[in-house]
VEXFIGU-238169 format. One line per 2 residues: number of its first residue (from 1); their letters; for each residue x, y, z of C-alpha. Coordinates in Angstrom, 3 decimals. Each point is the difference from the previous one (the first is absolute). Example, Ala and Ser with C-alpha at 12.3 -4.5 7.8 and 13.67 -1.06 7.14 Angstrom:
VEXFIGU-238169
1> as> 12.300 -4.500 7.800 ~ 1.370 3.440 -0.660 .
This chain:
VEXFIGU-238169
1> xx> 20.344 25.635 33.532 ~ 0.704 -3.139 2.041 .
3> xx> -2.107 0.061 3.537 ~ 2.222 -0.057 2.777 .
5> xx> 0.215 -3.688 1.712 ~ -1.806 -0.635 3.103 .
7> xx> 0.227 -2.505 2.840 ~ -2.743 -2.101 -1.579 .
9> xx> 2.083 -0.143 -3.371 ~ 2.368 -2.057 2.468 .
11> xx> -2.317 -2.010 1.651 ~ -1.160 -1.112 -3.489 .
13> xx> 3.597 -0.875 -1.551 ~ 1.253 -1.424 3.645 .
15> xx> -3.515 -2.228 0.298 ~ -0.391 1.277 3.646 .
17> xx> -2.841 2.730 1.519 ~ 0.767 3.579 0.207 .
19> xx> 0.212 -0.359 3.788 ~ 3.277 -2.237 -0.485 .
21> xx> 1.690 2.352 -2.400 ~ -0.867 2.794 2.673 .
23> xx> 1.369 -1.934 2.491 ~ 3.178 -1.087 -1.927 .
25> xx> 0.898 3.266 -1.651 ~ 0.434 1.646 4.267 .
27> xx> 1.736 -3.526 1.294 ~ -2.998 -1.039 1.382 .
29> xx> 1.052 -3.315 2.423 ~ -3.690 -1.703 -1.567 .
31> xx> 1.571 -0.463 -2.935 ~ 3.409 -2.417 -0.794 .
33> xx> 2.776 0.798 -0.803 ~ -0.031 -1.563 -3.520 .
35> xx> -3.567 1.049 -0.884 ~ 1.385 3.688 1.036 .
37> xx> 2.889 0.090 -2.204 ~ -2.102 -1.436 -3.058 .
39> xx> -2.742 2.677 0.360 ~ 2.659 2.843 0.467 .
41> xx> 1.906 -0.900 -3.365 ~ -3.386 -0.151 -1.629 .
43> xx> -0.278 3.570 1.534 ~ 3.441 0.981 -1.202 .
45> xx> -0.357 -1.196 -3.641 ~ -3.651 2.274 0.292 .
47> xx> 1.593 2.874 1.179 ~ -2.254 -0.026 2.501 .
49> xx> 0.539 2.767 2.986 ~ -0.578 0.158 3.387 .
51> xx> -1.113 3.288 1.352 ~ 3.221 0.795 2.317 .
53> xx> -2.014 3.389 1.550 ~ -2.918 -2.279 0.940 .
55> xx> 2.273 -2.643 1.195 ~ 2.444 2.458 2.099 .
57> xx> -3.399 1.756 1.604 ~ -1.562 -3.626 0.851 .
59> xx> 3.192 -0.763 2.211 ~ -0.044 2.940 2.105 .
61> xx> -2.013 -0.895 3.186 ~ -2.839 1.858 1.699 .
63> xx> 0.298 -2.317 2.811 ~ -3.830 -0.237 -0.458 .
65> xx> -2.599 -2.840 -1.023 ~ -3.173 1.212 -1.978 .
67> xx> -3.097 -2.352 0.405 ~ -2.576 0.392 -2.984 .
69> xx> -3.375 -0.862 1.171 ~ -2.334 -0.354 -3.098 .
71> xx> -3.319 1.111 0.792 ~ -2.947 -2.629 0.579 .
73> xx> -3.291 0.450 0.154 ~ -1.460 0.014 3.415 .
75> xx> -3.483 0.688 1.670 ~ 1.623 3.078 1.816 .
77> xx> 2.724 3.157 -1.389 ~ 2.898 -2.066 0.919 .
79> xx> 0.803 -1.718 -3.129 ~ 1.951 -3.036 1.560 .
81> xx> -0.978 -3.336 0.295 ~ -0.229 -0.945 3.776 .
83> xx> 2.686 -2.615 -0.927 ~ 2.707 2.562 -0.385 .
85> xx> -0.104 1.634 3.127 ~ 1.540 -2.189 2.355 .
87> xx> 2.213 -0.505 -2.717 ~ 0.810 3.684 -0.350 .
89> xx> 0.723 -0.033 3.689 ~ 2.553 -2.448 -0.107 .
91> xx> 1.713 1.103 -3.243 ~ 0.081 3.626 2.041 .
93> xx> 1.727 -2.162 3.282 ~ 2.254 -1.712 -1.864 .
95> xx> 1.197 2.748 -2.295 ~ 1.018 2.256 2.983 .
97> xx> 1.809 -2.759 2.085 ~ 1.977 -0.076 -3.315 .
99> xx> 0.887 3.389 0.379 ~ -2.117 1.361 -3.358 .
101> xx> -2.787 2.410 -0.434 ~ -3.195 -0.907 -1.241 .
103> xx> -1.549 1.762 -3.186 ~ -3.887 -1.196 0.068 .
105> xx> -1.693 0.876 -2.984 ~ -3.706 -0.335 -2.016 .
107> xx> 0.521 -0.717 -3.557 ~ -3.339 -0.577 -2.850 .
109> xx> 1.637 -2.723 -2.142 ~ -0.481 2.697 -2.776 .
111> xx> 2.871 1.907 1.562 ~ 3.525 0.339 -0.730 .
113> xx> 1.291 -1.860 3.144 ~ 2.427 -1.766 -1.844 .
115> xx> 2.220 2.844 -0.629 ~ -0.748 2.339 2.765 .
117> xx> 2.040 -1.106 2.420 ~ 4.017 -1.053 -0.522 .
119> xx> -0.028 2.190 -2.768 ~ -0.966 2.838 2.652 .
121> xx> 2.386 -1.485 2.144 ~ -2.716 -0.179 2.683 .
123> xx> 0.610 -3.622 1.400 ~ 2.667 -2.856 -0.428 .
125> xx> -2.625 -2.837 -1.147 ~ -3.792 -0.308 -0.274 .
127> xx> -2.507 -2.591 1.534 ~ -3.236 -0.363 -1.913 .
129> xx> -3.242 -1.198 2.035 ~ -3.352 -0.099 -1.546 .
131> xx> 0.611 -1.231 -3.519 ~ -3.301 -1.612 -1.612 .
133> xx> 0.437 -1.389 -3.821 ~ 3.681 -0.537 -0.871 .
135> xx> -0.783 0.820 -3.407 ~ -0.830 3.843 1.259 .
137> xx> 3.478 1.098 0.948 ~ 1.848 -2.514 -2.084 .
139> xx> 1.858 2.645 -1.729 ~ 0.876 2.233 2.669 .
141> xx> 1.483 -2.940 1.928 ~ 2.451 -0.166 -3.204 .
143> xx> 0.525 3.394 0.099 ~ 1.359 -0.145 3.739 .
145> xx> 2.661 -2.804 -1.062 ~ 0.569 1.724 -2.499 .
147> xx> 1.070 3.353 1.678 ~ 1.574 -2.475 2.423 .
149> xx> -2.224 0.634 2.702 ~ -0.180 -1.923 3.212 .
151> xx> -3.079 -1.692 0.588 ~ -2.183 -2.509 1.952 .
153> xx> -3.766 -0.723 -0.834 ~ -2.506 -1.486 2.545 .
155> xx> -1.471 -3.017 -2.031 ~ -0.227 -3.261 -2.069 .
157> xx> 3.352 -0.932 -0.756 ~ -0.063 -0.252 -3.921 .
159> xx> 3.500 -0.698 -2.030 ~ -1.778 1.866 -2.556 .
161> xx> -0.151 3.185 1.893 ~ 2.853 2.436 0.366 .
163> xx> 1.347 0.274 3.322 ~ 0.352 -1.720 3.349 .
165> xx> -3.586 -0.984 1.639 ~ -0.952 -1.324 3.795 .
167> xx> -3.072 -1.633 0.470 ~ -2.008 -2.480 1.594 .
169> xx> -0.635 -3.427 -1.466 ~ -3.214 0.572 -1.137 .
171> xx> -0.734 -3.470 -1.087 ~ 0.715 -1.439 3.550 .
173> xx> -1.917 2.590 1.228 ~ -3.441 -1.594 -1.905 .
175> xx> 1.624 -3.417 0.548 ~ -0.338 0.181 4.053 .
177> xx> -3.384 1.696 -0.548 ~ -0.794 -2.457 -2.252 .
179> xx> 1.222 -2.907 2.158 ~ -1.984 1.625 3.017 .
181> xx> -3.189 0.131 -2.092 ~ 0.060 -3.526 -1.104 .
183> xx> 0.834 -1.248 3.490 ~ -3.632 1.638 1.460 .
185> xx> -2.183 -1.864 -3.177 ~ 0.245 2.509 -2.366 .
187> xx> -0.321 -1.394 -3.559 ~ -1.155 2.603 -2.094 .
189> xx> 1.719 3.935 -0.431 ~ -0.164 3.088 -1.744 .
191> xx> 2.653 2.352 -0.047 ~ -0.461 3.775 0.260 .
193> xx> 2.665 2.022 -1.894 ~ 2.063 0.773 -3.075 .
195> xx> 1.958 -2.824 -0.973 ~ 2.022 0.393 -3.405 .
197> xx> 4.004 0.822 -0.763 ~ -0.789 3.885 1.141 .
199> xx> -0.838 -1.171 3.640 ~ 2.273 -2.697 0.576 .
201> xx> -0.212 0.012 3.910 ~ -3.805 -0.801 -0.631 .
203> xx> 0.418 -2.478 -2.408 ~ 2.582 -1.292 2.531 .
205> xx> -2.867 -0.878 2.534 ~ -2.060 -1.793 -2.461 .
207> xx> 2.569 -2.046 -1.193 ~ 0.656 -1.204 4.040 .
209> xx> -3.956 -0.411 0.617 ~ 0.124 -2.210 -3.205 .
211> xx> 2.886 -1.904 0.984 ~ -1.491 -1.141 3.274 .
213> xx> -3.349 -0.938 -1.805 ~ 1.794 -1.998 -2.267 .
215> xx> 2.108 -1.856 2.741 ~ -2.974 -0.673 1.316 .
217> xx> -1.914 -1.552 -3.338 ~ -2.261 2.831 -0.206 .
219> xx> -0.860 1.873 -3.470 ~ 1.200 3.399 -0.670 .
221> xx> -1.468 0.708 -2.791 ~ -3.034 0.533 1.720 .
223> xx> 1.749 3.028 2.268 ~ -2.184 3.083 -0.823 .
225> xx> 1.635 3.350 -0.697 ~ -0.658 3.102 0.587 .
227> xx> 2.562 3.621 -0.963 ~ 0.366 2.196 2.732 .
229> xx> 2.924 2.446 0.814 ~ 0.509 0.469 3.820 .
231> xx> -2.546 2.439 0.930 ~ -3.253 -0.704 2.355 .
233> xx> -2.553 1.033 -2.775 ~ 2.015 -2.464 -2.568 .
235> xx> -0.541 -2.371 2.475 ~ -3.692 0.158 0.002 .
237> xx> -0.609 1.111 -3.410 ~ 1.963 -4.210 -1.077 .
239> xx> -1.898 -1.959 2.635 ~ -3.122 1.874 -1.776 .
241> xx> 0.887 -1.273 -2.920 ~ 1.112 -3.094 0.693 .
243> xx> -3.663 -1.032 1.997 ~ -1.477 0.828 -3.172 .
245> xx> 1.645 -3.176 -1.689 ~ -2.146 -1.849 2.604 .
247> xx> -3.497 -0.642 -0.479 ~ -0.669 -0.357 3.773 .
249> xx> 2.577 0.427 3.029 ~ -0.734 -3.913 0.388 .
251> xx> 2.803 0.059 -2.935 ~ 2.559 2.320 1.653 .
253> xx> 2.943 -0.926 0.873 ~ 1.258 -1.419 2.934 .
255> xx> 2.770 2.732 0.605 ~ 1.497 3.177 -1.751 .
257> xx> 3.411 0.701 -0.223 ~ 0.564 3.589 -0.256 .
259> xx> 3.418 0.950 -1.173 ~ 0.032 2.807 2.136 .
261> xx> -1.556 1.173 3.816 ~ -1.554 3.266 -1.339 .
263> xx> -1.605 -2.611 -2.810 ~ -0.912 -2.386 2.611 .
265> xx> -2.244 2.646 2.026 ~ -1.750 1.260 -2.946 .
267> xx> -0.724 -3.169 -0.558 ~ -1.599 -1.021 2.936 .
269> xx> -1.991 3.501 0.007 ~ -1.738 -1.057 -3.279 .
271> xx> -0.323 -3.612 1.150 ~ -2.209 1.565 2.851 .
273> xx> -1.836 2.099 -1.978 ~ -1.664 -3.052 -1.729 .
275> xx> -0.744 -1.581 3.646 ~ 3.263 -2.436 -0.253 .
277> xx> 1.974 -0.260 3.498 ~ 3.846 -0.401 0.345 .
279> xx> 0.796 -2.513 0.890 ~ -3.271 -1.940 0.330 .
281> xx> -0.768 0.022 -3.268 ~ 2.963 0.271 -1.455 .
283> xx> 3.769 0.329 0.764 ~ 1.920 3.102 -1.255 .
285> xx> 3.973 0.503 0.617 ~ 2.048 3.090 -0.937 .
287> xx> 3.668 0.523 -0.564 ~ 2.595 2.391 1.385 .
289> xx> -0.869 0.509 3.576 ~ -0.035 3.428 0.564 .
291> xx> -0.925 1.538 3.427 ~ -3.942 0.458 -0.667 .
293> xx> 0.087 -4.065 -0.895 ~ -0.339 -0.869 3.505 .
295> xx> -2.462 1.939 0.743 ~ -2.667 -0.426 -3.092 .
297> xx> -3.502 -1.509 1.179 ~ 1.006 -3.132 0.036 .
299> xx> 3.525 0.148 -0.099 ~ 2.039 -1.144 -2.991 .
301> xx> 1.700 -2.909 -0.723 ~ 2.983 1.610 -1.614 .
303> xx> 3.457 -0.512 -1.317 ~ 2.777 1.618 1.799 .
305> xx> 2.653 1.819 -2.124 ~ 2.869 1.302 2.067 .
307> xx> 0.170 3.648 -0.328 ~ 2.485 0.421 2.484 .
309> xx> 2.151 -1.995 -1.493 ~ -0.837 1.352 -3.772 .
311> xx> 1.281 3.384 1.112 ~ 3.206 -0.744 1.756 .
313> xx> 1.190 -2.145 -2.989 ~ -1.047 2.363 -2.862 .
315> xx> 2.333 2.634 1.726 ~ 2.607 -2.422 0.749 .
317> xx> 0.113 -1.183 -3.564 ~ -0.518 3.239 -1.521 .
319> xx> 3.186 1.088 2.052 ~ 1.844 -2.782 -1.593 .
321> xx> -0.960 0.651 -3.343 ~ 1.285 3.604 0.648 .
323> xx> 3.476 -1.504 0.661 ~ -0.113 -2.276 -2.834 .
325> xx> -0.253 -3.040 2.262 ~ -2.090 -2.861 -1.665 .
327> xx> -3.657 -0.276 0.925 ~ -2.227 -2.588 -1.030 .
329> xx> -4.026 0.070 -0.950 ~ -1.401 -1.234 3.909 .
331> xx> -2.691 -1.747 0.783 ~ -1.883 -0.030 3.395 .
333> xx> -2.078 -3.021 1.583 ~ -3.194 1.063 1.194 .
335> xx> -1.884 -0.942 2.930 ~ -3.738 -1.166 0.555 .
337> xx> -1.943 1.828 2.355 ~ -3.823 -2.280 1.037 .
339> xx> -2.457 2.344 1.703 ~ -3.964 -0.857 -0.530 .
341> xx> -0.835 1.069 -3.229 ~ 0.446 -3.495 -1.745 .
343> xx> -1.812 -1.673 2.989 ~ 0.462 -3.411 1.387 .
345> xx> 0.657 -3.553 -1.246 ~ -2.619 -0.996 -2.074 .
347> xx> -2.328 -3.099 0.286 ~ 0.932 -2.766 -2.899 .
């Protein structure tokens, strides 16, 4: 018996990605007109079906928003990253000046989010926050096109990944910390954090500190790295391992990037546990600014991402998307932040 054709038959035969036949086969606006007709005759000569039920249910509105937080794991029972939360507060603001509700929710990435709520009829469109490795979820962000779901993702903007994303330009990000660094003395850096296609805002930051070493004629090759996800104990468990490359601290480093805040402070807790002062000793930056940032012993030289901002345009695009308007992957400039963790200009 012949298997019944799928959306990925049609990607295959139309040379596109299963996001763009999702997109073409409900008149998406992301996808022209000609590319849409070709994929919907390949569809036709398939006798491929849309699921009208599904279809009719998705375009009833709730007049709600649902927010899926994944969890993260934190040094308390909260299970968000300290990032989120001003970010949480302004997706909440900006939702209810639109005149939505606001459907906040946990989800384990082992979950079945990615049917549990248009096909519930619970909300109008999603917006993801707390993602991790891309390759994780892969398939249940081709799941929501393909149900025809509405959705925004906090993140790397990736033409590989289904959906819309908003981000911050990660790579600038490291470039102006990068740029700062170099402009005190620094010449030689380790970087503390994953940094590989699953975590592309890290690997973001690394490219930007390399870029400004390079501009200025210095080698990255010799940039030490460390993996850490953004927790406090990852933090200090990579700067352990990364003094034992060292034979003495006389080799260290003259700064560490960490690609996070909560990285950066775990850092500097196991730098001081082998007698090593910040920044005397050694200069140590973080990434994110959140609130706690400014107030770390010393405080952190950060970069700014602007949360504020983040939250009013995932619910402004998310609205759009639920009208069929055209939205567009986004990409944020972020904003360097000195305080007097990465000390002062260094002596030639």
């Amino acid at each position: 018996m012949k298997s019944k054709a799928t959306s990925f038959d049609i990607a295959h035969m139309a040379g596109v990605s299963q996001s763009t036949v999702s997109r073409a086969l409900s008149d998406s606006p992301l996808v022209n007109q000609e590319t849409r007709e070709r994929i919907k005759k390949i569809a036709q000569e398939l006798n491929y079906k849309v699921d009208k039920n599904a279809s009719n249910l998705r375009r009833q509105h709730s007049q709600t928003l649902a927010l899926l937080l994944f969890e993260d794991p934190t040094n308390d029972d909260s299970l968000i990253n300290p990032f989120f939360i001003s970010m949480l507060a302004s997706i909440t603001k900006a939702t209810a000046t639109a005149g939505y509700d606001l459907l906040v929710s946990f989800q384990n990435m082992n979950d079945d989010w990615h049917n549990l709520y248009e096909d519930t009829n619970k909300a109008d469109g999603l917006i993801l926050l707390g993602y991790g490795s891309y390759t994780d979820y892969e398939y249940k962000l081709s799941q929501l096109e393909e149900q025809g779901t509405r959705f925004l993702r906090w993140g790397a903007p990736d033409k590989k990944h289904p959906g819309v994303s908003i981000g911050s330009d990660n790579e600038i990000g490291g470039y102006l910390m990068g740029q700062h660094l170099v402009s005190l003395g620094h010449k030689r850096f380790a970087f503390l954090g994953e940094a590989n296609v699953g975590a592309p805002e890290f690997l973001g930051r690394l490219r930007g500190l390399k870029r400004a070493m390079s501009e200025a004629s210095l080698d990255t090759t010799g940039v030490a790295q460390a993996d850490a996800i953004s927790t406090e104990a990852a933090g200090f468990e990579a700067a352990q391992r990364l003094m034992q490359q060292y034979s003495s601290p006389s080799d260290f480093p003259d700064a560490i990037f960490c690609a996070s805040d909560l990285i950066a402070m775990g850092c500097i807790r196991a730098l001081r546990s082998q007698g090593m002062n910040v920044p005397e000793d050694i200069a140590v930056v973080g990434y994110d600014n959140i609130q706690i940032s400014q107030f770390a012993t010393p405080p952190l030289t950060t970069v700014l991402q602007d949360t504020l901002l983040a939250g009013e345009l995932l619910v402004s695009n998310l609205l759009k998307l639920i009208r069929n308007e055209t939205v567009e992957d986004m990409l944020m400039k972020p904003q360097l932040v000195v305080r007097e963790s990465c000390g002062c200009k260094l002596k030639p």
